[in-house]
Structure formats: C-alpha cells, structure tokens
C-alpha positions as CSV (number, residue, x, y, z in Angstrom):
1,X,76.3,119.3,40.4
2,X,78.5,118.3,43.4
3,X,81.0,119.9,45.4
4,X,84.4,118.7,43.4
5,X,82.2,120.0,39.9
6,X,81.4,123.1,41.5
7,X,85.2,124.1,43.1
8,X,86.4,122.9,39.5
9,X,84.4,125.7,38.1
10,X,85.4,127.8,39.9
11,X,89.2,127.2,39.5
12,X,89.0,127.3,36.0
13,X,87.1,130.8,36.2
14,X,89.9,131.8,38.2
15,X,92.5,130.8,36.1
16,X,90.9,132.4,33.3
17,X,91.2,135.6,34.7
18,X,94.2,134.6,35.8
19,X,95.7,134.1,32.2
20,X,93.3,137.1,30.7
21,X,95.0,140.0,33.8
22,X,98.1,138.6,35.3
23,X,99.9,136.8,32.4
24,X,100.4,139.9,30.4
25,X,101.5,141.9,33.4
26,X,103.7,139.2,35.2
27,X,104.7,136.0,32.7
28,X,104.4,132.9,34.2
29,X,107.0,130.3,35.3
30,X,107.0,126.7,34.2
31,X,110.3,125.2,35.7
32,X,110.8,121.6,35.1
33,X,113.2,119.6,37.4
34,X,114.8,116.2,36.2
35,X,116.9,113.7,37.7
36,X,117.0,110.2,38.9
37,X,116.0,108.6,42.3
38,X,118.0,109.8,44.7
39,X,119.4,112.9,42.7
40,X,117.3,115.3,45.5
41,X,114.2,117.0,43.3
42,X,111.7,117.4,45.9
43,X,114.3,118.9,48.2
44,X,115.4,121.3,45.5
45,X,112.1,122.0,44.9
46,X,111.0,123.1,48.2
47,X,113.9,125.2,48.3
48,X,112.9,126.6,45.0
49,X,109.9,127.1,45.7
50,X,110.0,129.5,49.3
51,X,113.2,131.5,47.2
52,X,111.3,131.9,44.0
53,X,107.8,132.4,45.2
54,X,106.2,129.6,42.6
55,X,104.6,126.6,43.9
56,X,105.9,123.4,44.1
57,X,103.9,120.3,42.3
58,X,104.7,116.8,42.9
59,X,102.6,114.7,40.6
60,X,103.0,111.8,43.4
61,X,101.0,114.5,45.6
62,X,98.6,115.4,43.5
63,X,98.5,111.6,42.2
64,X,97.8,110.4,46.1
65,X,95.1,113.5,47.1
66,X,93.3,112.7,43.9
67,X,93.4,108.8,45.2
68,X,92.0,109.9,48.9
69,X,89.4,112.7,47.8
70,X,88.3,109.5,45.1
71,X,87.3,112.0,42.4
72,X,86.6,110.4,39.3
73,X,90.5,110.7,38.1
74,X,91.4,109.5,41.1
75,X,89.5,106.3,41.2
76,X,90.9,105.6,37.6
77,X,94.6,106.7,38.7
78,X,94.3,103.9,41.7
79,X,92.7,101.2,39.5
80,X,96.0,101.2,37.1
81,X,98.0,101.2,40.6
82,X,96.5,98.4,41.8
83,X,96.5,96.2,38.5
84,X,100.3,96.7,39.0
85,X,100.1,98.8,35.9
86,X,102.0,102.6,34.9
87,X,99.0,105.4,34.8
88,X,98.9,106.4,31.4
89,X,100.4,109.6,30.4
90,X,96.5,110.8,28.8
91,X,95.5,110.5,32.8
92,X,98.3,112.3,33.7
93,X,98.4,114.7,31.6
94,X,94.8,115.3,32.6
95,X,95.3,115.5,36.3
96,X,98.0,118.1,35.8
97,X,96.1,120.0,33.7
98,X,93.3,120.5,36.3
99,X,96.2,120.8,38.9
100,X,97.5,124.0,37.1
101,X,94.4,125.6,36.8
102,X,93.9,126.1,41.0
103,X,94.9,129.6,42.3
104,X,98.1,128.7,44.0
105,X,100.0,128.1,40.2
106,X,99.0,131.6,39.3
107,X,102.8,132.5,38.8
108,X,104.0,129.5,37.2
109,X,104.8,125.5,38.9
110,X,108.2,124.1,39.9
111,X,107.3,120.7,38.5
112,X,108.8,117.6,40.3
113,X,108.2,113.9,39.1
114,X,106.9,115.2,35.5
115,X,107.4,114.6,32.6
116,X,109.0,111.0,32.7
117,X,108.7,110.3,29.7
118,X,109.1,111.8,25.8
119,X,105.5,112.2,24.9
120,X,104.4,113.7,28.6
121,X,107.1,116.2,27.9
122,X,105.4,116.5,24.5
123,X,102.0,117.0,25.9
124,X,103.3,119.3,28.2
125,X,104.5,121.7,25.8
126,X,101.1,121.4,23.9
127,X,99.5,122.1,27.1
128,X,101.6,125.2,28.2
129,X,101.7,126.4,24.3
130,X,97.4,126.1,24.7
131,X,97.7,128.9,27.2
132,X,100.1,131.0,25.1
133,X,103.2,129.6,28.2
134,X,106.3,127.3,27.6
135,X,109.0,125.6,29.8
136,X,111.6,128.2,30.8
137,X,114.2,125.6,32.0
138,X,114.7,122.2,32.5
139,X,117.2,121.1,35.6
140,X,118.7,118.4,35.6
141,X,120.3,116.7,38.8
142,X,122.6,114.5,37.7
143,X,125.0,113.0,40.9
144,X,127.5,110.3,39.7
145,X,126.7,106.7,40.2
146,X,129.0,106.8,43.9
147,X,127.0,109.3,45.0
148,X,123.7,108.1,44.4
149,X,124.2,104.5,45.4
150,X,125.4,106.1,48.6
151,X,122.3,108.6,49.1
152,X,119.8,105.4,48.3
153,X,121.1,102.6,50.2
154,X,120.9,104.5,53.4
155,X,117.8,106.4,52.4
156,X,114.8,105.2,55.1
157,X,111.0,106.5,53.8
158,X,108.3,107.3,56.2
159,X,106.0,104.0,55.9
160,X,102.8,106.9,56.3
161,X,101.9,107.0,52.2
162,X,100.3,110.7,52.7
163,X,103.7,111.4,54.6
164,X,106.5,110.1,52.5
165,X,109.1,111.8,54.0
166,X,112.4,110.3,53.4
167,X,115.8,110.1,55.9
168,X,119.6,109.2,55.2
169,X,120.9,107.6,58.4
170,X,124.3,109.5,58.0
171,X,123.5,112.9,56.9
172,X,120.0,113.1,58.1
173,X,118.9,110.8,60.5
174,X,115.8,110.8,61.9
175,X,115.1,111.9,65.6
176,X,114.3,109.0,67.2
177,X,115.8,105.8,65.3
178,X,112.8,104.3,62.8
179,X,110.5,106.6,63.3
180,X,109.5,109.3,61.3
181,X,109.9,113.0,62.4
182,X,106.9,114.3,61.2
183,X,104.3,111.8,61.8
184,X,105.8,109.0,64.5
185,X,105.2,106.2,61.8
186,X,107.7,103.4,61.4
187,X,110.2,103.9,58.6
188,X,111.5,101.4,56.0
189,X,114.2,101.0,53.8
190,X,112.3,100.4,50.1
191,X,113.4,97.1,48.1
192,X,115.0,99.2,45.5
193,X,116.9,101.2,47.8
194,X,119.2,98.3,48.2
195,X,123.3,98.3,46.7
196,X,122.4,95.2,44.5
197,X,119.3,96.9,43.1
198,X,120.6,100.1,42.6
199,X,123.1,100.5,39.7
200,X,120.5,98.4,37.4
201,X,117.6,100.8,38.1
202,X,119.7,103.4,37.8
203,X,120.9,102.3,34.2
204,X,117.3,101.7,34.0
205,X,116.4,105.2,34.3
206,X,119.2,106.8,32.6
207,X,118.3,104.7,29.4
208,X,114.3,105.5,29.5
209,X,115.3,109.0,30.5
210,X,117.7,110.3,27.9
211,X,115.1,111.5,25.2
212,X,113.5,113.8,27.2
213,X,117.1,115.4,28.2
214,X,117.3,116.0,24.4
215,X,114.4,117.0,24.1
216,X,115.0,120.0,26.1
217,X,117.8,120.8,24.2
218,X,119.2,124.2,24.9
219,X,116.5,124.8,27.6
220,X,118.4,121.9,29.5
221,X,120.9,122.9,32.9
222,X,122.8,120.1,34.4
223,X,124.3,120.3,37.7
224,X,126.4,117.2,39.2
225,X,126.2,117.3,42.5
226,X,128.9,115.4,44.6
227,X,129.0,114.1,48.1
228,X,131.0,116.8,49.5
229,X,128.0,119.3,48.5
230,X,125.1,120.1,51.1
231,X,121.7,120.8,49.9
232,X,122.5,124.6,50.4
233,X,125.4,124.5,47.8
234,X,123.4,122.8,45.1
235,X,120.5,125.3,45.8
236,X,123.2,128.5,45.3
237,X,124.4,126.5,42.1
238,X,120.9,126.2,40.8
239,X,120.0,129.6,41.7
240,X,123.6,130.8,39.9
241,X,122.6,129.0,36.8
242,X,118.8,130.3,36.5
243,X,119.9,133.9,36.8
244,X,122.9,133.3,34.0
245,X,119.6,132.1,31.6
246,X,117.8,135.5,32.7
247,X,120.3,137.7,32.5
C-alpha cells in the first residue's frame, strides 16, 4: 500500500466520523455557484468562503493537483485532456467524491466549476443524498451580455497553469504590465477572450447551461450583476439573498 492509498484511508475514516459526530450536531453546507465565463465565481467564492467559514472547491484545482501528484485519476483526467477530449462526468464525479471526503469540507463546499452539466448535477445529488446531505442553494451569476463581453475581452490570465490568476486591465490591472502579481510569469489574453469570440461562446454556454438552472428549480438565486457593481456589492447581495433563504 502506498502513500496516496494510505492518506485516502485515512480521509475517508475521517469523514466517517465526520458524518457519524458532526453532521447531526452541525448540518453540512453544499453551496453550488453557477454562471458563465466571466460572471466572477471563483472570486465570489473566495469571498464566500473566508465570510462563511466552508471551503472553497474548484474542480479546475482539484482537476490540475490530481494531474501533478499523477495519482491514478489523475493520469486518466490528463489523458482525455490531451486527446483534446471533455473528462467524463463518471471521472468527475469520482474525483469530487474523494475531494469531499478530506478534512477541510467537514462543514460543507462552496462548489465552483461543478456541475456543468444535467447529469453531473444529477450525480451530485445522488452523491450528497448517499451521505443523508443535499444542495442548499444554487447561485447563479448572471451579468448581461455588455457586461461580460467587457469583463472578458480585457481579462489577461497568468500563463503559470498551477497559478491561473486572472487580471482586467481597467479595473484590476496587474502591477507591473504582463506580468503576473503573484508568480512574475507572463500573462496572456486567451483566444476565447476575444470580442468576436465572445457572444457565440456565450450563447454557447447559455444553451448547454439552461437545464441545470431548471433543474434547481426553487433552490436556484440569480443575481445580475452590472458594471457599476464592485465585487463587494455582489458579495453583500449574495450574502442578502442566502440569509432571506435561512431565515
């Protein structure tokens, strides 16, 4: 038994406990945030996740350290990547699984880049219903087309892949011109960041998107930010809107 069997192990005999002394005491939070490129999840997310005390999962993380540790998911994850292929959502689904189990999810996951698509929103429930949880709330960050187009054509991304960090030249430009804050690698505009690409792969994404919206159903929240809005007032709106539900 190596080293990644053995701290699996022993996640999972956390997380039992976990779900067998702390669940029934303190129920977990599963908050699931939505939106298209550009509509600001991760940001949100981080914000969410230092106000509300619940970690924050990116499955493009979790995706890339399962990739760099090659563990057994990642080496599958990375052979799909480079055949130019999606990861299939039976993968995914796995690696979140696994994710979930580690100690820091203990209260509950802001989840960031999952589901995107009907059946991973499926599976999720399944997965959450396994362990007697479900999705609080879905929010949805849905800026109008201006807005977005605006936000990605002057969006520059940290060319460092275990970095990603991501600019906007107007409202917040990096230090030094083309280089990244945190790391000092180059950054770069992505191809589909540009104003003929954008309103098609934002149609694009829309489209593909709109059954898992309904699936959510009443658990859904939609806030439309606009350009006059800083990160702050769409965090206070969120906020706002998750206390309505408890309340």
């Amino acid at each position: 038994m190596n080293l990644t069997h053995i701290r699996d192990l022993s996640n999972r005999l956390c997380f039992a406990l976990v779900r067998l002394l702390l669940w029934p005491l303190r129920a977990p939070r599963f908050i699931v945030l939505l939106g298209g490129p550009g509509a600001g999840k991760g940001t949100l997310a981080k914000m969410l996740e230092s106000f509300l005390g619940l970690a924050h999962l990116s499955t493009g993380d979790v995706f890339r350290r399962e990739r760099d540790n090659k563990t057994e998911l990642g080496l599958k994850i990375q052979s799909y990547i480079d055949a130019g292929q999606l990861v299939p959502d039976a993968i995914t689904i796995a690696v979140l699984k696994r994710e979930l189990q580690r100690w820091r999810y203990r209260y509950g996951a802001i989840l960031d880049g999952f589901p995107r698509t009907l059946l991973q929103a499926q599976l999720l429930d399944q997965l959450l219903a396994d362990w007697g949880a479900s999705v609080e709330v879905a929010v949805l960050l849905d800026p109008d087309e201006e807005t977005l187009i605006e936000r990605l054509s002057f969006r520059l991304t940290c060319s460092n892949k275990s970095c990603g960090r991501t600019y906007h030249l107007h409202t917040k430009p990096p230090k030094v011109p083309g280089i990244c804050d945190a790391c000092k690698s180059p950054l770069y505009q992505r191809k589909d960041d540009s104003k003929e690409v954008i309103p098609e792969r934002l149609s694009t994404h829309r489209r593909e998107s709109a059954p898992i919206y309904e699936h959510y159903g009443s658990e859904l929240v939609v806030v439309k930010p606009t350009k006059e809005q800083t990160e702050q007032d769409v965090f206070s709106e969120v906020i706002t809107a998750l206390r309505a539900r408890r309340s």
